[in-house]
N, C-alpha and C positions, 0 to 999 in steps of 0.2 A: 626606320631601322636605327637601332643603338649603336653608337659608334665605339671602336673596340679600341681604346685608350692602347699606344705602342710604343715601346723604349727598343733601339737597338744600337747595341754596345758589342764593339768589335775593332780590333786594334789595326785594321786596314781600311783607309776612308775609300778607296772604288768598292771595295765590298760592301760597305755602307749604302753607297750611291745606288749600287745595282742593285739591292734588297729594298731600297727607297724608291726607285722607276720601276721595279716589280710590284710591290705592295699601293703603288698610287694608284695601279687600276682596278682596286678594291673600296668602295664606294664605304664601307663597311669597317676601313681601317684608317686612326687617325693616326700617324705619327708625331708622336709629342714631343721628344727628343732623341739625339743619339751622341755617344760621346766613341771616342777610339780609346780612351782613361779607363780602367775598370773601379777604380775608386772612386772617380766623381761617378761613374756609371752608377755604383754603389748609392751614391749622396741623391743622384736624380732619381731613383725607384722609389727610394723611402718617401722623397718628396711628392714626389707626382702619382706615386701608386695607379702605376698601368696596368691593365686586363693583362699583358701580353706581352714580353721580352726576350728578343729575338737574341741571342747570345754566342757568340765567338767561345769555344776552348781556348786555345792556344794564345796568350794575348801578354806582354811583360809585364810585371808584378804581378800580378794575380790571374789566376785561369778561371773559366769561367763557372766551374765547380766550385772554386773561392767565394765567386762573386754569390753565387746559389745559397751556400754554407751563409754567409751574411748576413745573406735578406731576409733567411729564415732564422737566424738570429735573433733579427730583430722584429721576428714577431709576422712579418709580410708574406704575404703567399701566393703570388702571379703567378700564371702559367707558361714555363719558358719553353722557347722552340732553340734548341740548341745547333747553330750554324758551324760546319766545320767542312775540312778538307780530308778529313780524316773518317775512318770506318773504325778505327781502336776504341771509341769512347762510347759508344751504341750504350755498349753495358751497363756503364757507369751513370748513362744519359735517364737509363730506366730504372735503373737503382735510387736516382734521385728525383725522382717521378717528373722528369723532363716530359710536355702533351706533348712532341715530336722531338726529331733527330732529323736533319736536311743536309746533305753534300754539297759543299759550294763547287760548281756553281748553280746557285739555284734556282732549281727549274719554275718556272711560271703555272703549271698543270699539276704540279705538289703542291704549290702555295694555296692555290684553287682549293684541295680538298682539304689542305689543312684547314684554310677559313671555315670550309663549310661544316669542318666538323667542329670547330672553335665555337660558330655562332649558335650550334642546337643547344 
């Protein structure tokens, strides 16, 4: 099985943590990095060009539709799964062809079908 190279950038480190002990019991997902910076977040995508980037909205300096706007900028095109607290940003999430939109806290049996639909 190929492993699914994964960046997650989010400006609260337990949010981090708890997406990190979620996602470890997927055989299938490596986590490469994660920063709570949406700039260096920015600097580590371009570099490491992950499958998969698990993304925060709400984050200081830059939200995570910035951070989207950038990547594509410069040319990169992962598939982000956008993490939030929030239900306002759906719209926007699929206007910017986010593969998902997940509610923190996030549930274990989402992340399940998101994987399975990431790996066909």
């Amino acid at each position: 099985m190929e492993q699914i190279k994964t960046i997650i950038i989010d400006d609260e480190p337990e949010a981090i943590n708890r997406l990190r002990r979620l996602l470890n019991h997927f055989d299938e997902i490596e986590i490469v990095e994660t920063d709570i910076d949406p700039d260096r977040g920015i600097e580590k995508i371009l570099n490491i060009k992950p499958d998969l980037v698990f993304l925060d909205v709400e984050m200081p300096g830059k939200s995570g539709f910035e951070v989207i706007e950038a990547i594509n900028a410069a040319g990169f095109k992962p598939k982000y799964i956008i993490t939030t607290g929030y239900e306002q940003y759906m719209l926007k999430a699929i206007r910017t062809q986010a593969f998902d939109y997940l509610i923190k806290p996030v549930d274990i049996d989402e992340l399940k079908d998101l994987i399975k639909r990431f790996s066909k």
